[in-house]
C-alpha positions in Angstrom: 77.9 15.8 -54.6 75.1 18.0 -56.2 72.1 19.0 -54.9 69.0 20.4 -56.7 66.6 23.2 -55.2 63.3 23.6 -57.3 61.0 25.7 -57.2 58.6 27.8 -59.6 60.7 31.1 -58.9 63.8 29.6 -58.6 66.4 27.0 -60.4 70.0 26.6 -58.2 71.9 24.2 -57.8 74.0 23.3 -54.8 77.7 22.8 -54.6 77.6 21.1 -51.6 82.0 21.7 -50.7 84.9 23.2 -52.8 86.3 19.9 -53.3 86.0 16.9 -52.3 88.3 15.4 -49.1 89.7 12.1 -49.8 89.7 9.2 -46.8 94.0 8.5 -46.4 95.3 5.0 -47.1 95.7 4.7 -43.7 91.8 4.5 -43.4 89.0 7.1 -42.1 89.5 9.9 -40.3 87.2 10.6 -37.2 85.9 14.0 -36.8 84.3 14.7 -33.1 81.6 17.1 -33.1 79.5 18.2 -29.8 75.9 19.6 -30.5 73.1 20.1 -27.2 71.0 17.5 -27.1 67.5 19.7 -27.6 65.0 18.1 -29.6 66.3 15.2 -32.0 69.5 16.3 -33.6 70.9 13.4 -31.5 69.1 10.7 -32.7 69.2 11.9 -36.6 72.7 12.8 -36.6 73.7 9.8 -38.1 71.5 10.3 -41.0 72.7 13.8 -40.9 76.0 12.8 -41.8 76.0 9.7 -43.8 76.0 11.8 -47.2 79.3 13.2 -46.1 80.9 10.4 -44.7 80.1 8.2 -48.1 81.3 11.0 -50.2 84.6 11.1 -48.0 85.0 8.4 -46.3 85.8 9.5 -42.9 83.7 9.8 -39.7 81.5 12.2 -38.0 81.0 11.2 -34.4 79.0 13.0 -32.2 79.5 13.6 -28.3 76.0 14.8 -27.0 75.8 17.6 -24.7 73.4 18.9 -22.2 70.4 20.9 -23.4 71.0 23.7 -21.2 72.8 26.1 -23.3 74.4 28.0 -20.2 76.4 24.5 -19.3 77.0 24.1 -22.7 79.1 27.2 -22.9 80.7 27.0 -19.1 81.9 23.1 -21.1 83.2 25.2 -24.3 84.9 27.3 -22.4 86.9 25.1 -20.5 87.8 22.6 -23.4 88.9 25.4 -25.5 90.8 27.5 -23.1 92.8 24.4 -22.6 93.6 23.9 -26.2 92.0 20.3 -26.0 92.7 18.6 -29.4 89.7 15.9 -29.0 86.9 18.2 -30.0 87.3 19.3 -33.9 84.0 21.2 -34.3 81.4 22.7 -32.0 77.8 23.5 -32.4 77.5 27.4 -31.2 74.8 29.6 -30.1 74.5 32.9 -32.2 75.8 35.1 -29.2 78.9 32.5 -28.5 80.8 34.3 -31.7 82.2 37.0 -29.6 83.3 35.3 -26.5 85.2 32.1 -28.6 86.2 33.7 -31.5 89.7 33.6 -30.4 89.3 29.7 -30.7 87.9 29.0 -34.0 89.9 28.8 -37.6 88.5 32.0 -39.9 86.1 30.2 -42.5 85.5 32.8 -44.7 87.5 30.7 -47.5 85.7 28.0 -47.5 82.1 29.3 -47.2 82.8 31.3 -50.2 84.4 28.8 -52.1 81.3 26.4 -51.2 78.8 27.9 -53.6 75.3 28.0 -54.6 77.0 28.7 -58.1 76.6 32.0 -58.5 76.2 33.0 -54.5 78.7 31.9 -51.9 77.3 30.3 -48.6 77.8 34.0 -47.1 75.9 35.6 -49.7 73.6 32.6 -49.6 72.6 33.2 -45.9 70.6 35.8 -44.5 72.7 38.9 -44.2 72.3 39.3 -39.9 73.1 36.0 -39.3 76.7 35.8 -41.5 77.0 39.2 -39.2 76.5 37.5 -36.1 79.0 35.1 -36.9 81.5 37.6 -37.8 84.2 38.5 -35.4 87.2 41.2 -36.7 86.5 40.5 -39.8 86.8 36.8 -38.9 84.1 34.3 -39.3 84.2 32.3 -36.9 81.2 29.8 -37.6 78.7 28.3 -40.3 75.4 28.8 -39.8 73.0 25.9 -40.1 69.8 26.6 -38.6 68.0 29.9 -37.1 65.5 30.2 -35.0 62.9 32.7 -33.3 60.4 31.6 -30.9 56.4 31.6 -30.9 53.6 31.5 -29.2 52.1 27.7 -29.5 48.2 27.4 -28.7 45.7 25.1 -28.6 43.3 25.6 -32.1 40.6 23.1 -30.3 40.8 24.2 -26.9 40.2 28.3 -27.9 37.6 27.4 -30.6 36.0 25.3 -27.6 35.7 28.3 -25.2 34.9 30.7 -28.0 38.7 32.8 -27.8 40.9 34.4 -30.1 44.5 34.0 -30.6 45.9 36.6 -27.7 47.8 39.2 -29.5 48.9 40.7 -26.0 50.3 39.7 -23.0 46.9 40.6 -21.1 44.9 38.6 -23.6 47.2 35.7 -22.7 47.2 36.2 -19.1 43.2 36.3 -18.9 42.9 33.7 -21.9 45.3 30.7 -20.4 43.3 30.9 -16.9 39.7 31.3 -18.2 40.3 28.3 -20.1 42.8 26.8 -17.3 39.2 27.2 -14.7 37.0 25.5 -17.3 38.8 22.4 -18.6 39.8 21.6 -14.5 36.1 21.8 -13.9 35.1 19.2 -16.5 38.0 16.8 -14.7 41.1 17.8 -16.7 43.0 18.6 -13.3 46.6 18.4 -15.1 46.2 21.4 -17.6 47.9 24.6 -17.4 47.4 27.9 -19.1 51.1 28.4 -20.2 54.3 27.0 -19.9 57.5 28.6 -21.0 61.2 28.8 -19.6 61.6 30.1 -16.1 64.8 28.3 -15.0 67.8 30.1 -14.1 70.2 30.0 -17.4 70.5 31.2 -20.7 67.1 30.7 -21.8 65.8 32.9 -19.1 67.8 35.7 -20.7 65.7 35.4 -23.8 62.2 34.7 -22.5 62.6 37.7 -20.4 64.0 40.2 -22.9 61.0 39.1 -24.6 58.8 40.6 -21.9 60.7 43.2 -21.4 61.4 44.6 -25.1 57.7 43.6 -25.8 56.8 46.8 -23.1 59.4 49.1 -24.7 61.9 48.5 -22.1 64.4 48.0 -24.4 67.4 45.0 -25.0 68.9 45.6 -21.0 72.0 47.1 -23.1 71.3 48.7 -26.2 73.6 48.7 -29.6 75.8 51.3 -28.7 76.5 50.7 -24.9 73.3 52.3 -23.1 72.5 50.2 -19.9 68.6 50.5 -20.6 67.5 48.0 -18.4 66.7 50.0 -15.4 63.0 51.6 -16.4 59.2 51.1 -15.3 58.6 49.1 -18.4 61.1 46.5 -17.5 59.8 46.6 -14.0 55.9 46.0 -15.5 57.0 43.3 -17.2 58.7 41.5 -14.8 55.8 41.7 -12.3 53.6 40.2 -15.1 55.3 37.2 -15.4 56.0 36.8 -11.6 52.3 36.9 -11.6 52.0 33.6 -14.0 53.9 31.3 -11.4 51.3 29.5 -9.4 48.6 31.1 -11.3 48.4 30.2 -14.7 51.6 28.5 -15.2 52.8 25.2 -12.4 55.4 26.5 -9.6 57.5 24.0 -11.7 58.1 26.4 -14.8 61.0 28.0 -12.4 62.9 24.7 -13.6 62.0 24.6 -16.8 64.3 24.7 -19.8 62.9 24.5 -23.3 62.3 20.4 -23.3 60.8 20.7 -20.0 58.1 23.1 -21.3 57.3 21.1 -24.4 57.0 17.7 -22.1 54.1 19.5 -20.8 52.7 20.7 -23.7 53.3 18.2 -26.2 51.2 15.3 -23.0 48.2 17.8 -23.7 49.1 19.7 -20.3 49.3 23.6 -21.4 46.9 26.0 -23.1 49.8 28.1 -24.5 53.3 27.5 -24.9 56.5 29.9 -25.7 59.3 27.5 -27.6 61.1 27.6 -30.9 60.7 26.2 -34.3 61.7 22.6 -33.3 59.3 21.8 -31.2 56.6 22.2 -33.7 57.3 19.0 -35.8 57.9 16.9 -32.6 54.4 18.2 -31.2 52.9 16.7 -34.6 54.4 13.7 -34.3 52.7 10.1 -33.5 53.0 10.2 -30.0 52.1 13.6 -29.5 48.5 14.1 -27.8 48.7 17.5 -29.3 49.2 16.7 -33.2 46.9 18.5 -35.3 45.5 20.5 -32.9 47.4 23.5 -32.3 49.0 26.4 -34.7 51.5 29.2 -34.0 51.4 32.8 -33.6 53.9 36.2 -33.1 54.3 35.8 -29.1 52.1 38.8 -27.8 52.6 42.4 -27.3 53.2 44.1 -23.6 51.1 47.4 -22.3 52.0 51.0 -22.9 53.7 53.5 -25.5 56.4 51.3 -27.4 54.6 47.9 -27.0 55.5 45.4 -29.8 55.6 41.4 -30.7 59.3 40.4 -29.6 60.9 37.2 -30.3 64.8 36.6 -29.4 67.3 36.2 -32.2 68.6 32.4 -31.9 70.3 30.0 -34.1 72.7 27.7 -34.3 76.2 27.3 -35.9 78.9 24.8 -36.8 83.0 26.2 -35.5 85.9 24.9 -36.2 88.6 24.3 -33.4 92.0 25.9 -34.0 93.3 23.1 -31.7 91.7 20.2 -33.6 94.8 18.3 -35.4 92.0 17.3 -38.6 91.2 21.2 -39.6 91.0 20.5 -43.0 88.3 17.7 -42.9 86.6 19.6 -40.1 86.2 22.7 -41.9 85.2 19.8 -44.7 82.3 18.7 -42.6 81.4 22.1 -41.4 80.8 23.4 -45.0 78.5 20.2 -45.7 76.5 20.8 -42.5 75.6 24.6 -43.4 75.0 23.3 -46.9 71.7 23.3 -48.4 71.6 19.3 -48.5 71.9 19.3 -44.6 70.0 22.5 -44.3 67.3 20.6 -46.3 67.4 17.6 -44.4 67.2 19.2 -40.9 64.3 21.4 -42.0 62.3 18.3 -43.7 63.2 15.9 -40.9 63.8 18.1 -37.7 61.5 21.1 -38.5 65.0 23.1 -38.3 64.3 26.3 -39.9 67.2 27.2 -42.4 69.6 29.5 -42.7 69.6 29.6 -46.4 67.4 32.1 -48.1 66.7 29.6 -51.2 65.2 26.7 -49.1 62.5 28.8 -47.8 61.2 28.8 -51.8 62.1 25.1 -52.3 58.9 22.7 -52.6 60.0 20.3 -50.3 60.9 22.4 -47.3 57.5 24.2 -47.3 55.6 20.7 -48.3 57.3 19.3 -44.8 56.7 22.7 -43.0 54.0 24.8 -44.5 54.1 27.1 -41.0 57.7 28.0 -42.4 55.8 30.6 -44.3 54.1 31.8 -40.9 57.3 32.0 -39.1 59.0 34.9 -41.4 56.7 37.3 -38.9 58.6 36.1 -36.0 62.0 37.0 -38.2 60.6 40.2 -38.3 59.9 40.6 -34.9 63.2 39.0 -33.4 65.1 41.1 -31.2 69.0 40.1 -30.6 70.6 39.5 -27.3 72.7 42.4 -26.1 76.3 40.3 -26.9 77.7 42.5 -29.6 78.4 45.5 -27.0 79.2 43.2 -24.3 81.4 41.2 -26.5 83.4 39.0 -24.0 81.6 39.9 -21.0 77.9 38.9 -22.4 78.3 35.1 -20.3 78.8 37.5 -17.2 75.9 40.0 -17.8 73.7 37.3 -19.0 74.3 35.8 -15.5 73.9 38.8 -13.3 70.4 39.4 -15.6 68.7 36.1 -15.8 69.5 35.5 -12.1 67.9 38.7 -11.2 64.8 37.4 -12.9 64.7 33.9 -11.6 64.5 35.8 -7.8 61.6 38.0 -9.3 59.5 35.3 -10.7 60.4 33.2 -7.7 58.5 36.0 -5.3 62.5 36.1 -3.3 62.7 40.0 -4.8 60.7 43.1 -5.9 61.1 43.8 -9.7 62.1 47.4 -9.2 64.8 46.7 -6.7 66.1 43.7 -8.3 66.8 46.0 -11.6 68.5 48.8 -10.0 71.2 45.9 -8.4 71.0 44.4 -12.3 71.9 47.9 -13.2 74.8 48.4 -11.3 76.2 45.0 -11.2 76.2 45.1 -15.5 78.2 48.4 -14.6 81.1 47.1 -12.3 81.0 43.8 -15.2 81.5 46.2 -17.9 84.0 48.6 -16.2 
């Protein structure tokens, strides 16, 4: 199958796979696939697919998982360290590479076989994300969709009370409850000034390595093995964001995940919200008492030398089992889903944004999303989780820190003391 990207700078076309898998006599082959059910990949993954599965004539079945990305991996883990058969490929998080890699056929072949013509589907990609995929050498999954999250506001509620977009935390923090005071005084008892993702899991990691790299206080490990987190900056930052809870975000936000946060904010509930690039065509959809209305910004800047915008690195990626007993038409269907057809299709229809450096000049990606454009700031801005120099042990560390965090924000423990136990429990992990 061959698809067509236009645009005025750019001609390619899109070899979609290396060849083309043909269904057995004996009928279709099913192909199970597992992918978190955030957002709605779940509910357009039948659409998703149906190109591939005409073109082969096999089947692409999906078996929905939690949103939570920390069950999600605890799930992974198990199936694969028990060499189960009945999953063939698994949607990964960007910092999963490291810890699975062991588990997952090698697919450099076949993304450089599948070809934008002239540029392989490695070459095709942004450069850091093939990295982050890349194990030994080995890599280990496809991308199909990146992500970096921003700061969602309210364009009708700030022009309203005469703000600006906050480009610091400060700004926020003063902004959201101002504005938070105001609207409950004209009746609207329901609204919050932000809402983000305070429960204890994976997403925690990243909303508060946000905070904390946003005060120059670093990535809690650094690149080449530094424990950093242990430092007044990381400490400010923390004590900030304990000071939201109750205040300008509901007592609730300790349980919130990333759909949590947008059920608020897409019912007309929050002032400000911190999410990713999905939720931004769901908030503009028909139901939505928040379509048209709002835009998206660089989430703000902290206080003090080093203070910068700071956005964690996600994405998502399609792995191949080494246990599945189909590899062939799994790596088959993997190619097609980081193609650019699929890319296109997630980013038109899901508001996914792509991997694929092309589809960010192609007319219909940008026609669907014009923010697109607004979101290569928060590229620039994205700082990655600290798995590379924890390697197998990131799951751990991730633990120890984000459930250091939740006690902070939960008022059970003092920032400062809290980081020295992060500290030395990320030691003894690491030893």
């Amino acid at each position: 199958m061959i698809h067509k990207l236009e645009s005025a700078a750019l001609q390619l076309t899109v070899l979609v796979a290396a060849s083309t898998v043909v269904a057995s006599a004996a009928g279709a082959v099913e192909i199970t696939v597992v992918i978190g059910s955030t957002g709605n990949i779940v509910t357009s993954f039948d659409a998703l697919v149906a190109p591939w599965e005409e073109r082969t004539g096999h089947d692409a079945v999906l078996v929905p998982m939690p949103s939570s990305t920390t069950d999600n991996f605890g799930q992974y883990r198990l199936w694969l360290s028990a060499g189960n058969a009945d999953i063939d490929l698994f949607q990964t998080d960007v910092i999963w590479a490291p810890q699975l890699a062991e588990h997952f056929v090698d697919l450099t072949e076949a993304a450089t076989e599948a070809s934008l013509i002239e540029a392989s589907l490695i070459e095709a990609n942004f450069p850091s994300i093939i990295e982050s995929q890349t194990v030994d050498g080995k890599l280990v999954a496809l991308p199909v969709q990146t992500d970096a999250p921003a700061l969602y506001y309210r364009t009708d509620l700030l022009e309203k009370h005469g703000f600006e977009v906050p480009t610091t935390w400060a700004e926020l923090t003063s902004t959201a409850q101002a504005i938070q005071d105001a609207e409950r005084a004209e009746g609207n008892s329901e609204l919050w000034g932000f809402v983000w993702q305070g429960n204890a899991y994976e997403g925690l990691t990243v909303n508060a390595l946000e905070w904390i790299k946003s005060y120059g206080g670093g990535q809690i490990i650094e690149p080449d093995g530094t424990i950093s987190i242990n430092n007044p900056q990381a400490v400010a930052a923390l004590e900030m964001a304990a000071g939201w809870v109750g205040t300008i975000s509901p007592e609730g936000v300790l349980a919130y995940g990333e759909e949590e946060a947008r059920g608020v904010w897409q019912t007309g509930n929050a002032v400000f919200m911190r999410n990713w690039p999905y939720a931004y065509a769901l908030s503009q959809g028909e139901e939505s008492a928040v379509a048209g209305k709002f835009d998206v910004a660089p989430l703000p800047m902290g206080e003090g030398e080093g203070a910068q915008s700071a956005g964690g690195l996600g994405g998502w990626n399609m792995a191949v089992s080494r246990y599945s007993d189909n590899q062939e038409i799994a790596i088959d269907l993997a190619v097609y889903l980081a193609s650019a057809e699929a890319q296109e299709f997630r980013a038109i229809n899901l508001g996914n944004l792509p991997t694929l450096q092309a589809l960010y000049e192609d007319p219909e990606v940008l026609a669907a999303n014009p923010y697109f454009e607004r979101w290569l700031e928060v590229f620039q801005n994205a700082v990655p989780r600290p798995s590379a120099p924890t390697q197998q042990d990131y799951n751990e560390v991730s633990t120890v820190f984000f459930t250091a965090v939740h006690s902070v924000i939960s008022g059970e423990e003092e920032a400062a003391t809290a980081l020295e136990d992060v500290e030395a429990d990320i030691e003894d992990v690491l030893e």
